[in-house]
N, CA and C of each residue as an Amber inpcrd file, in Angstrom:
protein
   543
  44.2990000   8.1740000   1.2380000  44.5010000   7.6660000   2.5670000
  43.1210000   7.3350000   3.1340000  42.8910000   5.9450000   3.5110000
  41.4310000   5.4900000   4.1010000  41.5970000   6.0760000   5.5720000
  40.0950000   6.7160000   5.6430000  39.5620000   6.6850000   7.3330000
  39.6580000   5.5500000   8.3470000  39.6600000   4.1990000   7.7950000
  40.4230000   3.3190000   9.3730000  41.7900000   3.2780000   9.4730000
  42.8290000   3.5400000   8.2450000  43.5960000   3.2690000   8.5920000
  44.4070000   4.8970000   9.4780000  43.7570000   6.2910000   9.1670000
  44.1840000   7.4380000   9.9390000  43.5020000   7.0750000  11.2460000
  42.2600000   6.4950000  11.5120000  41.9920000   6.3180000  12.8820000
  42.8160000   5.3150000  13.8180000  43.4340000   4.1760000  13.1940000
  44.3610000   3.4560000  13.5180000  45.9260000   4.2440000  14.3140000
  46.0100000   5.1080000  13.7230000  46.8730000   5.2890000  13.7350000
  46.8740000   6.6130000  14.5190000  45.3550000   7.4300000  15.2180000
  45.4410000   8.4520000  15.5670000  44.8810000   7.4980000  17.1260000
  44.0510000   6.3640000  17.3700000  43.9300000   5.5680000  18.3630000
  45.5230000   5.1880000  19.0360000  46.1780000   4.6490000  18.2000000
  47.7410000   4.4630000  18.6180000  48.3870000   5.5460000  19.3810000
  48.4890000   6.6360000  18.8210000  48.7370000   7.8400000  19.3810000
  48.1210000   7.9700000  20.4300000  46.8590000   7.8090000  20.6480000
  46.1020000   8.1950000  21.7200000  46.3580000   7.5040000  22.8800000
  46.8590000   5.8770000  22.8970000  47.1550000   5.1270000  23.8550000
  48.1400000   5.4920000  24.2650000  49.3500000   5.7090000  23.3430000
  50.3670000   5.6960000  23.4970000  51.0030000   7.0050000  24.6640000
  49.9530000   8.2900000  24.4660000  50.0090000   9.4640000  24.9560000
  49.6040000   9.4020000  26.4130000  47.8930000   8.3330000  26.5600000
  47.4220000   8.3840000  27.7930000  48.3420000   7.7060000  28.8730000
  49.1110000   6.8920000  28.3490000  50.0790000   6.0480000  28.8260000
  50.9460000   6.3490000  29.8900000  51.4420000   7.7190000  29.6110000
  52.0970000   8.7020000  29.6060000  51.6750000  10.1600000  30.4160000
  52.6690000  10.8860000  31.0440000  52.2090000  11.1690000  32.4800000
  51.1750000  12.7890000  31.6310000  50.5140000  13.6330000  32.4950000
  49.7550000  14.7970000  31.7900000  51.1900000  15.6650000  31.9410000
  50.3860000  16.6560000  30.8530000  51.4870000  18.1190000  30.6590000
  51.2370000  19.1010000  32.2080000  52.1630000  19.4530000  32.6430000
  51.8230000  20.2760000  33.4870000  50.4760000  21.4110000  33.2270000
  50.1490000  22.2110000  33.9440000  49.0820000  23.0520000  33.6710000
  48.6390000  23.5700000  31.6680000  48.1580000  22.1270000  32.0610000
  47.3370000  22.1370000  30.6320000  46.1190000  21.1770000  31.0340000
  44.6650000  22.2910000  30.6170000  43.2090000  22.0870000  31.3720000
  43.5460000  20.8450000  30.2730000  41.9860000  20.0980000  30.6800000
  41.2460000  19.0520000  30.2900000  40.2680000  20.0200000  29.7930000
  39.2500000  18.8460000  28.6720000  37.5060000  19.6070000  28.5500000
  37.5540000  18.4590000  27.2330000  36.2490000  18.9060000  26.8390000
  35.7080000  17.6740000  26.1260000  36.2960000  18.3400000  24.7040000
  36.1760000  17.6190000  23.8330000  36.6330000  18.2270000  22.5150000
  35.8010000  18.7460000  21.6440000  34.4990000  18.7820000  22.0030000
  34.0160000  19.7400000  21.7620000  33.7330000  21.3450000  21.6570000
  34.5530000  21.2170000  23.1440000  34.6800000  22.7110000  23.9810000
  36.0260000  22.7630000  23.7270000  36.7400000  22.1580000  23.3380000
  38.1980000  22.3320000  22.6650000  38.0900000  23.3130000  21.3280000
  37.2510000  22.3080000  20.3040000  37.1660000  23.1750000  19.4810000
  36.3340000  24.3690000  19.3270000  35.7130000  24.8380000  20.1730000
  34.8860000  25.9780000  20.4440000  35.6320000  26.9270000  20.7820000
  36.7230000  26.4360000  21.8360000  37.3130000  27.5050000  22.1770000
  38.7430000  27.5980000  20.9030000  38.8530000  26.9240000  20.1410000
  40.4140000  27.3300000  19.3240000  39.2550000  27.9060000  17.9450000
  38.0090000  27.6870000  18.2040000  37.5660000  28.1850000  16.2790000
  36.9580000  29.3720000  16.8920000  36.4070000  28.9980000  18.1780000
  35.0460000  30.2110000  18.0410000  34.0390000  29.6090000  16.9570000
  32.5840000  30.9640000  16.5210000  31.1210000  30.6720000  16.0810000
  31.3050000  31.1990000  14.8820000  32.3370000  32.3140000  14.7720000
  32.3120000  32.9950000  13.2090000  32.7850000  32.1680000  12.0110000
  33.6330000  31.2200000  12.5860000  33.7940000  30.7560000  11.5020000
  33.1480000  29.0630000  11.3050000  32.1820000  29.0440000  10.7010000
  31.7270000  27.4230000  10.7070000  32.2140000  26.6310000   9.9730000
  32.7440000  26.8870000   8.8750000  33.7130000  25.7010000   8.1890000
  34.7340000  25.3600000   8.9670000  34.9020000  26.5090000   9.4150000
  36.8250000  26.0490000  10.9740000  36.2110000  25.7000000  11.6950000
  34.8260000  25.2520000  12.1300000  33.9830000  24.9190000  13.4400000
  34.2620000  23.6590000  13.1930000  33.5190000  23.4610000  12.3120000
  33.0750000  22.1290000  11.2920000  34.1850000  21.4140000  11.1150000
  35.1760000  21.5990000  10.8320000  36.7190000  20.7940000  10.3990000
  36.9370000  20.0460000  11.8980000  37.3800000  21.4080000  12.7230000
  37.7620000  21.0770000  13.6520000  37.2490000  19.6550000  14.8290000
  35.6190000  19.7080000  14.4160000  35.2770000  18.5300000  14.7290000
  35.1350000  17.7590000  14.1810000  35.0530000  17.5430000  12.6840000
  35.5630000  16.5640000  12.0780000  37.1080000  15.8370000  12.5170000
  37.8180000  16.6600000  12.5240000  39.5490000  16.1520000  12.7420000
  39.4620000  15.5560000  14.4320000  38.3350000  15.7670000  15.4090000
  38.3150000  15.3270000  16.7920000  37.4700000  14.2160000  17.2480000
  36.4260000  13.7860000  16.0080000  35.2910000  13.3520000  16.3400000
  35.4250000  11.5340000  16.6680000  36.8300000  11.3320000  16.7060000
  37.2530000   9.9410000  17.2090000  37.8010000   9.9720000  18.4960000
  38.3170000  11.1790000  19.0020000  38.9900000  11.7030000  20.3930000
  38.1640000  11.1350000  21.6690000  39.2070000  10.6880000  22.1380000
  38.0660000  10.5940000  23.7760000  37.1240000  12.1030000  23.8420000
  35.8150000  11.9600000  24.3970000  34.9450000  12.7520000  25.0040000
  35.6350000  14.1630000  26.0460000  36.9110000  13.7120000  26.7780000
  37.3820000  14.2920000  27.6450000  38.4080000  14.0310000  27.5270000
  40.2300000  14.9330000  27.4190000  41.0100000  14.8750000  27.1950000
  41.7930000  16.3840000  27.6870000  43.0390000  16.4600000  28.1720000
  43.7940000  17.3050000  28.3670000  44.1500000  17.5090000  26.5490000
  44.3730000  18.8030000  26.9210000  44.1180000  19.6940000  25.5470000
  45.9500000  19.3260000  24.3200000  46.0980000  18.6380000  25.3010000
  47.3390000  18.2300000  24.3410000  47.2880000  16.9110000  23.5680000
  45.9290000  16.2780000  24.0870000  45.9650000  15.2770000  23.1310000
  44.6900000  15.8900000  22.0760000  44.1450000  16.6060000  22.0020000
  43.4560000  16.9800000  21.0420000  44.5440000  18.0370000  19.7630000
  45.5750000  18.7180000  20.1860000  46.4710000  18.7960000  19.5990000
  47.6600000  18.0310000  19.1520000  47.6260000  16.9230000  19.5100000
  48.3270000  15.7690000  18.8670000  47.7090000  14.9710000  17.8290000
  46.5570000  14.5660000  18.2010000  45.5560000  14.1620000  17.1250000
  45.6240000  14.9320000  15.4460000  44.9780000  16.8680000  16.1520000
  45.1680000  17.6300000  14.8890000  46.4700000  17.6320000  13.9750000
  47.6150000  17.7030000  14.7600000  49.0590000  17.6350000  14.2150000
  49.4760000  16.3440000  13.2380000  48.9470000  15.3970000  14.2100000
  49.5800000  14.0650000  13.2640000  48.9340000  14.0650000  12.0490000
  47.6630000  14.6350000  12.0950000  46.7320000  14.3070000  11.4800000
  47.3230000  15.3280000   9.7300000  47.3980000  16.0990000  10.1170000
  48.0590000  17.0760000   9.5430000  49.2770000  16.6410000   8.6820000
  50.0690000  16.2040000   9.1230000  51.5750000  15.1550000   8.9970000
  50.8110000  14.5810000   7.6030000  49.8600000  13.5870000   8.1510000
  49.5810000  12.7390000   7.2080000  48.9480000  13.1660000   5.8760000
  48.1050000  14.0210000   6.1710000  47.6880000  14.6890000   5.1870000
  48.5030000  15.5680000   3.9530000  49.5040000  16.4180000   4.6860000
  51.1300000  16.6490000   3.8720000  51.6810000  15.4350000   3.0110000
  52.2920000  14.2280000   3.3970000  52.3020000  12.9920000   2.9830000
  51.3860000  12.9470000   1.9170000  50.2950000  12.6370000   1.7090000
  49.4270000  12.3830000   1.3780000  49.6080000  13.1930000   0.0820000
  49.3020000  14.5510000   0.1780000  49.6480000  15.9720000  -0.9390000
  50.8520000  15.4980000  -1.4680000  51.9400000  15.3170000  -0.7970000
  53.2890000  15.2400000  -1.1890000  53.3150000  14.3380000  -2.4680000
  52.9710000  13.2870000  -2.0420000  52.3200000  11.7030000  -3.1340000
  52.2370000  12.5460000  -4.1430000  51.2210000  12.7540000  -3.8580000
  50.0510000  13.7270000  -5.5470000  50.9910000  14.3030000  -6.2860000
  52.3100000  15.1700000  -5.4150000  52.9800000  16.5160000  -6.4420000
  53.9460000  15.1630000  -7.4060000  54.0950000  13.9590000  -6.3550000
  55.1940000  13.1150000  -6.6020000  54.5180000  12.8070000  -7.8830000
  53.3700000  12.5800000  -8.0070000  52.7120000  11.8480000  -9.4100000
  52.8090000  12.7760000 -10.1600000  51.9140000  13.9510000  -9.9860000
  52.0130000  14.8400000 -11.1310000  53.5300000  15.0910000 -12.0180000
  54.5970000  15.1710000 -10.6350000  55.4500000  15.9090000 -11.7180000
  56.2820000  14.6110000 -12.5240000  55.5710000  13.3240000 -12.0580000
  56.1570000  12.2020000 -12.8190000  55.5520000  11.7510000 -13.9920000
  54.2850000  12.5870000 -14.4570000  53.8730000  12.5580000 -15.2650000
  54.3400000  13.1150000 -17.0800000  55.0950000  14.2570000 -16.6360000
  55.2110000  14.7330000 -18.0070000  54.5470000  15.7630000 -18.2450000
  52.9870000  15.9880000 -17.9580000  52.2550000  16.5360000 -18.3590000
  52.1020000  18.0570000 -17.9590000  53.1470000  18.5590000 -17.2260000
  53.0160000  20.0940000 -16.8450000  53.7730000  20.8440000 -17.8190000
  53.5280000  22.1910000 -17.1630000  54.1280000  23.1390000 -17.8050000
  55.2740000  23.7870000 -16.8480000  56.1600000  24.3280000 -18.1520000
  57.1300000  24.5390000 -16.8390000  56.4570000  25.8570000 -15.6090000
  56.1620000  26.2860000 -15.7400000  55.6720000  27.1310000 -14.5920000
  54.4210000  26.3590000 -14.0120000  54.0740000  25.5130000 -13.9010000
  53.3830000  24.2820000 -13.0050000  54.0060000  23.6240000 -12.4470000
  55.3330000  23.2230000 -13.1700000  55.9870000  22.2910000 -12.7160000
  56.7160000  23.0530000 -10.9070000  57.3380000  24.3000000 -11.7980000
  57.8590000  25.3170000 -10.7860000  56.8770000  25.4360000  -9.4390000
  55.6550000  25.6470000 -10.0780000  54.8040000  26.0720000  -8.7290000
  54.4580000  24.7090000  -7.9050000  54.3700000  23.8960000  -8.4650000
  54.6270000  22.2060000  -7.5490000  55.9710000  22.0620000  -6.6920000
  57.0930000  22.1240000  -8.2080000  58.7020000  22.0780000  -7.2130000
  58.5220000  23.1360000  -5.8660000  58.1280000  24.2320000  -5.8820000
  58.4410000  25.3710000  -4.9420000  57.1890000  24.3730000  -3.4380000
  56.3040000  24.0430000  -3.7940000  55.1060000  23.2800000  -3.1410000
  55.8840000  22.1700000  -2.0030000  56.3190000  21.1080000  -2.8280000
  57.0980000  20.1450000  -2.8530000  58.0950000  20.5390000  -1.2540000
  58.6780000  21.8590000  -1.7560000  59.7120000  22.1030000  -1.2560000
  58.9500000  22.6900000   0.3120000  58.3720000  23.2400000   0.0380000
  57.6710000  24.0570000   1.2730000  56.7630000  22.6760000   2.3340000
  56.4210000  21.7140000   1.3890000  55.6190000  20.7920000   2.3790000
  56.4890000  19.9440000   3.3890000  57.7010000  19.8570000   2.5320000
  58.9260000  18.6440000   3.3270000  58.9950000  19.7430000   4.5750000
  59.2380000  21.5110000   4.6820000  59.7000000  22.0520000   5.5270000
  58.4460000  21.6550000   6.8310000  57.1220000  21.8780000   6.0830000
  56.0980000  21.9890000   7.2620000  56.1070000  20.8260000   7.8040000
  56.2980000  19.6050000   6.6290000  56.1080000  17.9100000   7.6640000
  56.9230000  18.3750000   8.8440000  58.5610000  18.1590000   8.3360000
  59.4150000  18.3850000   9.4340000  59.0110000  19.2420000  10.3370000
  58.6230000  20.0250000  10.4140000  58.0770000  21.3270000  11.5370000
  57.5620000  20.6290000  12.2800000  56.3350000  20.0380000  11.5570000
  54.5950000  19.2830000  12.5590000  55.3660000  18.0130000  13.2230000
  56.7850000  17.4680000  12.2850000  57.0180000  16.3400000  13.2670000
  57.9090000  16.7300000  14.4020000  58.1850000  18.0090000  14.2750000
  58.8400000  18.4930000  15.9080000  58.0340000  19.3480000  16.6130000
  57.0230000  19.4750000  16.2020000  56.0150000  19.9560000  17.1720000
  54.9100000  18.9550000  17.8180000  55.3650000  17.1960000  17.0350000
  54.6360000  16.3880000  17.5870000  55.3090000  15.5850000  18.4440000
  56.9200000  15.6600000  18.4070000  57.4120000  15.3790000  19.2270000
  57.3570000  16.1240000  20.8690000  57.9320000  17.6400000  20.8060000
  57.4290000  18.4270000  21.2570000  56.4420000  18.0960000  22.2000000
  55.1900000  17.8710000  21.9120000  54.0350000  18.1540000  22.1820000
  53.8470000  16.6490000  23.4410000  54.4200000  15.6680000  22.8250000
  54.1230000  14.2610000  23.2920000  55.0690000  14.2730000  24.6280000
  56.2680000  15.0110000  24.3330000  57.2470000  15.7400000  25.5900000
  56.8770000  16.7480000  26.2900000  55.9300000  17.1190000  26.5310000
  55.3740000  18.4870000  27.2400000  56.6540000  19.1560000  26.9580000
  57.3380000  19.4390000  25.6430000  58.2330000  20.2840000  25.3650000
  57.7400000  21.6870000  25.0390000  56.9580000  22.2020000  25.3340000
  56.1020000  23.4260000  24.6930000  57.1660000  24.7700000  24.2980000
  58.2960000  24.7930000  24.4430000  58.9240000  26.2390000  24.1340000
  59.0660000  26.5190000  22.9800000  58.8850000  25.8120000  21.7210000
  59.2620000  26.1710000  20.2680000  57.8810000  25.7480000  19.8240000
  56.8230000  25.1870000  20.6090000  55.7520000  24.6110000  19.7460000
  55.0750000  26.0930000  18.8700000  54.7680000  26.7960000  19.4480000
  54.0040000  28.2940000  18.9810000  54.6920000  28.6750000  17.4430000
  56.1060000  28.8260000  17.6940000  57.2040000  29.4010000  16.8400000
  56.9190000  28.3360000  15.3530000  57.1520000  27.1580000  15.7980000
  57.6260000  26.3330000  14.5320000  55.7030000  25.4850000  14.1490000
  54.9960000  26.2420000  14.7180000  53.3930000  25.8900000  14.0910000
  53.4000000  27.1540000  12.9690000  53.6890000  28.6370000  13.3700000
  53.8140000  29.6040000  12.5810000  54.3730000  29.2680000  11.1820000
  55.4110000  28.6620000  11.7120000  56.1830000  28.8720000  10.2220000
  56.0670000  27.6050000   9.6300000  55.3150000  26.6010000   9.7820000
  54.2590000  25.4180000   9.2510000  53.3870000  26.3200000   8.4730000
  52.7190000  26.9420000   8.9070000  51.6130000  27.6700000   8.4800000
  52.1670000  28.0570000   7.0900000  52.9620000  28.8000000   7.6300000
  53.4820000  29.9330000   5.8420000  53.7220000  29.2660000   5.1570000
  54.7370000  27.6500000   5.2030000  55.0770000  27.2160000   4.3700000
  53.5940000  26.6610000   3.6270000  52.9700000  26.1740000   4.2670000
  51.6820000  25.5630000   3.4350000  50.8520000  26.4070000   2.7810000
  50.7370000  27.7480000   3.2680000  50.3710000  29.0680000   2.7720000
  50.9880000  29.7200000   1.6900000  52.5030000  29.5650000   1.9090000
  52.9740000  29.8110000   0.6610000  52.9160000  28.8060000  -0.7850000
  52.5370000  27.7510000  -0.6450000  52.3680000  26.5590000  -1.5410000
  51.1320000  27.2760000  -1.9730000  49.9410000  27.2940000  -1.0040000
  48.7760000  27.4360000  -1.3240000  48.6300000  29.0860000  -2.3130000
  49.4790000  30.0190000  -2.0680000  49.1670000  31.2790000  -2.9280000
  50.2800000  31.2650000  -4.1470000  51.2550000  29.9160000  -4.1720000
  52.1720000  29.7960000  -5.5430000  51.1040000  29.1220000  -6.4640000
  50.4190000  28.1290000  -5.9830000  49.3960000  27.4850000  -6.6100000
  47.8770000  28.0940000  -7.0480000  48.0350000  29.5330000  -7.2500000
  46.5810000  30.1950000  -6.8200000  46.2030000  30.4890000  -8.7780000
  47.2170000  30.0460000  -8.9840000  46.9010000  30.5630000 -10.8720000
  46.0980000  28.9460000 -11.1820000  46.4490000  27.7560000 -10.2600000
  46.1770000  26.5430000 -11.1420000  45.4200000  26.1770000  -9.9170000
  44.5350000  26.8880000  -9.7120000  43.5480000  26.4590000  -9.6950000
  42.1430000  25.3570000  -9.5890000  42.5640000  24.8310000 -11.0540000
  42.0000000  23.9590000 -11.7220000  42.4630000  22.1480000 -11.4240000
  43.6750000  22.7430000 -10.9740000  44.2500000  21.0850000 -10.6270000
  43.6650000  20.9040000  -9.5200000  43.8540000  19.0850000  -8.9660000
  43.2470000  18.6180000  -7.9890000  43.9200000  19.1490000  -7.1070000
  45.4310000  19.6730000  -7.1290000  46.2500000  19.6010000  -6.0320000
  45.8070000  20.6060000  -5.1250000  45.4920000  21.8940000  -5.9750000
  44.7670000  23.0480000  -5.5180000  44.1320000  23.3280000  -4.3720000
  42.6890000  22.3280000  -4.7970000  42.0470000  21.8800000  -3.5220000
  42.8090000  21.1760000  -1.8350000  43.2390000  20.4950000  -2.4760000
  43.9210000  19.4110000  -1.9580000  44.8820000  20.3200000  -0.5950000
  46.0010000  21.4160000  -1.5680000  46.4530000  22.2690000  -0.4390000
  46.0220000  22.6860000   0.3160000  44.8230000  23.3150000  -0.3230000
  43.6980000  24.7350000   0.7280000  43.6550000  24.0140000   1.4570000
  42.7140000  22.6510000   1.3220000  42.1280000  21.8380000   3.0760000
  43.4780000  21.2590000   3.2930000  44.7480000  21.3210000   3.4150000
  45.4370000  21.4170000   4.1320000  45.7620000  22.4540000   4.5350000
  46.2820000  23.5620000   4.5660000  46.1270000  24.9250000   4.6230000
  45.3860000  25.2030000   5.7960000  43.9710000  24.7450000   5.5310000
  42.7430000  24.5070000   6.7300000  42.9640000  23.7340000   8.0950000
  43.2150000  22.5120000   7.7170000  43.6510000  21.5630000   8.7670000
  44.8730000  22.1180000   9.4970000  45.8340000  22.7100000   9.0100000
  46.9180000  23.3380000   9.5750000  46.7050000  24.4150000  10.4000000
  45.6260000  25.4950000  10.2330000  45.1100000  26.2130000  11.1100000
  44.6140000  25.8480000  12.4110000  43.5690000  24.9170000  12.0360000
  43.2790000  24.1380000  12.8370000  43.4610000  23.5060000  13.8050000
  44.9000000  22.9020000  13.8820000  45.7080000  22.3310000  14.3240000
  46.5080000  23.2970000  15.1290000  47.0680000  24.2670000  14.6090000
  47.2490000  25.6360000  15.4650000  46.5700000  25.9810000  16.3390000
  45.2640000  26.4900000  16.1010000  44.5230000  27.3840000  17.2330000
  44.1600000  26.2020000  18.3810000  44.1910000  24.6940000  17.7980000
  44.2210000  24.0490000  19.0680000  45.2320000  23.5980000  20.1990000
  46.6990000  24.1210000  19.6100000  47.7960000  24.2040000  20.1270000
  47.9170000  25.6290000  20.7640000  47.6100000  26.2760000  20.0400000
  47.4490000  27.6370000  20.9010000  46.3180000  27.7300000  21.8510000
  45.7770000  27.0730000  22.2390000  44.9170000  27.1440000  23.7650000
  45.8060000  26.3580000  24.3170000  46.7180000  26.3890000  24.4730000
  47.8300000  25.6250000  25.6110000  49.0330000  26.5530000  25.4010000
  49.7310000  26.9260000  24.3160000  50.8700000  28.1150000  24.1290000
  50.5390000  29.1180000  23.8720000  49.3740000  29.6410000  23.6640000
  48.6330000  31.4320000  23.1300000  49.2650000  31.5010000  21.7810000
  48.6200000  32.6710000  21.4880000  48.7870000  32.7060000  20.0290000
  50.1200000  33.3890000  19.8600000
């Protein structure tokens, strides 16, 4: 997936959102201080992501479009993984307990898309009552992919989960400065 065409498409979002009236008591701040406050200093790779995944965001934004950004962003990136398991297991070339730990993958990513796409609906609705609940159990599912996949390692997909895995956190703790943890 190319970088203009996710910025395309995270700009779209962005119009489409400002367009559109604010969430009730949900601050503004720059997204910088967005992600400061959902990573904190201890962790600098979650520092680091987090402004990577913002660093196209308006300067200043109510904190729900910096969690719409992370979410979609997220979406796409699932997609993206999803592709990969689609190739691999069209390949031939696994084993059956690869294959298994992909199928089980497979299965867990369709749950989290669907999740992130009702928490991006959600979110675009100042619907906030299930957003907290159904980011959680996004999480596990990609978590659970990520520790079925922990023997193989070696495949690209591997990687590929973790920084989703990552981005999904991510995407959380910046939704949780608007729903708490």
């Amino acid at each position: 997936m190319t970088t203009p065409f996710v910025l395309a498409v995270l700009f779209s979002l962005m119009a489409s959102f400002v367009a559109g009236d604010p969430c009730n008591n949900v601050p503004s701040m720059t997204w910088e201080d967005a992600c400061l406050n959902a990573c904190g200093t201890d962790d600098a790779a979650r520092l680091q992501l987090c402004k990577q995944t913002l660093q196209g965001a308006p300067d200043s934004a109510e904190l729900t479009m910096y969690a719409l950004i992370a979410t979609r962003l997220a979406r796409l990136k699932y997609e993206d993984s999803m592709a990969e398991m689609d190739q691999m297991m069209g390949t031939g070339n696994l084993g059956t307990d690869e294959k298994a730990a992909i199928g089980l993958c497979k299965k867990n990513y369709g749950l989290a898309r669907s999740l992130l796409s009702g928490v991006n609906d959600q979110l675009f609705a100042c619907d906030l009552s299930r957003v907290r609940q159904e980011f959680i159990d996004a999480q596990v599912a990609v978590g659970a992919c990520q520790n079925g996949m922990w023997e193989y390692q070696g495949l690209s997909l591997f990687a590929k989960v973790s920084a989703d895995n990552d981005l999904t956190t991510v995407a959380y703790l910046l939704c949780a400065l608007i729903v708490g943890r």
